[in-house]
VEXGUDREN-801015 format. One record per residue (C-alpha): x, y, z; residue number from 1. Coordinates in pm, 1 decimal. Example, Ala and Ser with C-alpha at 12.3 -4.5 7.8 and 13.67 -1.06 7.14 Angstrom:
# VEXGUDREN-801015
<rec x="1230.0" y="-450.0" z="780.0" nr="1"/>
<rec x="1367.0" y="-106.0" z="714.0" nr="2"/>
# end
This chain:
# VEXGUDREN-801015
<rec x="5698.4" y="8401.4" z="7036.1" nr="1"/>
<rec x="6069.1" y="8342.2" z="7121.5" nr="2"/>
<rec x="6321.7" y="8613.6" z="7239.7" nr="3"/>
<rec x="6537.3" y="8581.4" z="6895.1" nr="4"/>
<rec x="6170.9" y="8602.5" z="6664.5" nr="5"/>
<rec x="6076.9" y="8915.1" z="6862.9" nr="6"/>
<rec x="6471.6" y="9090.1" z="6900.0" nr="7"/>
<rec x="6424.0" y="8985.9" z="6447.1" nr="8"/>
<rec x="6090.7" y="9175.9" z="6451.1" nr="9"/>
<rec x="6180.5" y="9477.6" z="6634.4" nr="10"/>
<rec x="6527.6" y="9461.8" z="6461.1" nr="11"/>
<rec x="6340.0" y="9503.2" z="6126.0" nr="12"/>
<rec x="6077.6" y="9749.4" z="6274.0" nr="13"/>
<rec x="6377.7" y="10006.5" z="6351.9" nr="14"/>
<rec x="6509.8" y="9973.2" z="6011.6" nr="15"/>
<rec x="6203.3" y="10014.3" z="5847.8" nr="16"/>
<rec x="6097.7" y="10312.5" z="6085.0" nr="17"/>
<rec x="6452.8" y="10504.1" z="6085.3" nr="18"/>
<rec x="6685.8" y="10338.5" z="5808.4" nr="19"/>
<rec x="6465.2" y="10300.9" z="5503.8" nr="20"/>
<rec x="6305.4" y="10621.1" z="5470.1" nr="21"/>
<rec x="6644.5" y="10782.1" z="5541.1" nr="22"/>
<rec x="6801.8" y="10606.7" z="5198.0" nr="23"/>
<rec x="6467.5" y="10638.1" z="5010.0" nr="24"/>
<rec x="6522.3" y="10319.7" z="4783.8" nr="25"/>
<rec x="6369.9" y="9996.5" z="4768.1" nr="26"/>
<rec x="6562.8" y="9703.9" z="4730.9" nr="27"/>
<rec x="6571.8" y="9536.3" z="4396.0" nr="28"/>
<rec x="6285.6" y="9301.6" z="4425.3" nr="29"/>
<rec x="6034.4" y="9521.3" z="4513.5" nr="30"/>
<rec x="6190.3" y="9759.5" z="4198.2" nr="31"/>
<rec x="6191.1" y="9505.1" z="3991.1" nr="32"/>
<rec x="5921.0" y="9258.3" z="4075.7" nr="33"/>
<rec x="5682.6" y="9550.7" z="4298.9" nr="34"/>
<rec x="5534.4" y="9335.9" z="4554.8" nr="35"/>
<rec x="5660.1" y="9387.0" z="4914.6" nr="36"/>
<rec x="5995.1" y="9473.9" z="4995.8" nr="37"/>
<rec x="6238.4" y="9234.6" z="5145.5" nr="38"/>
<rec x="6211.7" y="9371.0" z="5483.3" nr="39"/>
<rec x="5821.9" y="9369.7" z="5478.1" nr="40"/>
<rec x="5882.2" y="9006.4" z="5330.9" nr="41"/>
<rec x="6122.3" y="8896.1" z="5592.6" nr="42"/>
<rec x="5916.5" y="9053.5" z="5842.0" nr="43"/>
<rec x="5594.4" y="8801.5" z="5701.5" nr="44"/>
<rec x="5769.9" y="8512.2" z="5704.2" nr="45"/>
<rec x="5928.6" y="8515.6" z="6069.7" nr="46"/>
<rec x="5589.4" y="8659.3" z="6229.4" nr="47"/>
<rec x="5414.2" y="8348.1" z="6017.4" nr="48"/>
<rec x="5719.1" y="8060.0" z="6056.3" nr="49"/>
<rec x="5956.7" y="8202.3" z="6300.1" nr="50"/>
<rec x="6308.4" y="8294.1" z="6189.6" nr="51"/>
<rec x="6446.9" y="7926.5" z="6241.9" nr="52"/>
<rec x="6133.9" y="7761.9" z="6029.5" nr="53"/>
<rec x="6146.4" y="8083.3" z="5816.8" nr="54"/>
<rec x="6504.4" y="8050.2" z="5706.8" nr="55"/>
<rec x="6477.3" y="7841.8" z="5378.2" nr="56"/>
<rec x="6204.4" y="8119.2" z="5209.4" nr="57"/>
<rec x="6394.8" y="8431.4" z="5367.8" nr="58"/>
<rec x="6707.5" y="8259.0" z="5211.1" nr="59"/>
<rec x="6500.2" y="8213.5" z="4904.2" nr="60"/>
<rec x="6388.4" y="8583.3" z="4920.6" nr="61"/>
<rec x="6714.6" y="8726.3" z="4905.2" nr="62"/>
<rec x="6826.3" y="8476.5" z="4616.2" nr="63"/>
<rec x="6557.0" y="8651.2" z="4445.1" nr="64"/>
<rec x="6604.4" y="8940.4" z="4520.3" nr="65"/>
<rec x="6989.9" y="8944.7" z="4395.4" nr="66"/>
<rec x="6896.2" y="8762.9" z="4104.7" nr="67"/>
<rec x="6604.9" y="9118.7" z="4014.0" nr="68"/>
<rec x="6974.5" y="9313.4" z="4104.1" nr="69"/>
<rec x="7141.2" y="9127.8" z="3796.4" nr="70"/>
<rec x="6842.0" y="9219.8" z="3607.5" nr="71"/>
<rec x="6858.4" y="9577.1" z="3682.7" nr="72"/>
<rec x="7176.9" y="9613.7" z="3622.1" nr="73"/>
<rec x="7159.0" y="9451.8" z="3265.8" nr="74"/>
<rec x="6882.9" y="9677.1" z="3185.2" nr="75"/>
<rec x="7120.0" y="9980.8" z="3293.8" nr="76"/>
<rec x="7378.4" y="9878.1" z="3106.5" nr="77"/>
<rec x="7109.4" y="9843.1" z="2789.1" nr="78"/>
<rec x="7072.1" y="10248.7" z="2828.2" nr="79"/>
<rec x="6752.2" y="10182.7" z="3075.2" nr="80"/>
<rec x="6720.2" y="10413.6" z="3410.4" nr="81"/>
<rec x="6739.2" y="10286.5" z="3734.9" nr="82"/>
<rec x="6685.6" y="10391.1" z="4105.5" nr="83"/>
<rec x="6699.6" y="10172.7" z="4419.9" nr="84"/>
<rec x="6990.9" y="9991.6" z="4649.4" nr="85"/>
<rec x="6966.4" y="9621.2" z="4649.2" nr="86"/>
<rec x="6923.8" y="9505.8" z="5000.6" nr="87"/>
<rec x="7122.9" y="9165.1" z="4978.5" nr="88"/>
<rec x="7490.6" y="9280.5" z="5093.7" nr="89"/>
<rec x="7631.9" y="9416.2" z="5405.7" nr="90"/>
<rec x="7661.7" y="9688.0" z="5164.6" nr="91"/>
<rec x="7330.4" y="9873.4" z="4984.2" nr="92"/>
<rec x="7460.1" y="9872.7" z="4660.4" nr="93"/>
<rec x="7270.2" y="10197.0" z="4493.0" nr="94"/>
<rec x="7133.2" y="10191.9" z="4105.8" nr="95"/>
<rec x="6918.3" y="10413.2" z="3911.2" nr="96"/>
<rec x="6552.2" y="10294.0" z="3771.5" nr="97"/>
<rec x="6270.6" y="10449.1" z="3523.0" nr="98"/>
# end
């Protein structure tokens, strides 16, 4: 495996060892879809294709997972509950859920 896989993999093991529990959310797809979250996705696809061959489906991924986001928030602004932060920014962007 190549330095930048392994500096991806490690990069998404600290986040999902110190970062995530810290926030307590999942992202949208995962709140929306259930399934894996993003990171646990992400993390999949580079140990299976390698971030370069990866790219396309983590790009993919995220579409998805911003697209469950715009769900979420139309069902909020229905009157439906929400919890979660949508992992697709630079910036979580919190919202309630159920």
């Amino acid at each position: 495996m190549n330095t930048l896989n392994t500096l991806t993999l490690n990069s998404i093991d600290l986040y999902q060892r110190w970062l995530s529990p810290l926030k307590g959310f999942r992202c949208a797809h995962a709140a929306f879809f259930g399934g894996e979250s993003c990171s646990t996705a992400v993390r999949r696809l580079v140990s299976e294709h390698g971030l370069v061959g990866g790219r396309a489906d983590i790009a993919a991924r995220f579409q998805t997972c911003r697209q469950a986001y715009g769900h979420l928030l139309s069902t909020q602004a229905t009157g439906g509950r929400i919890q979660g932060v949508c992992c697709c920014g630079p910036l979580p962007i919190p919202f309630r859920c159920g």
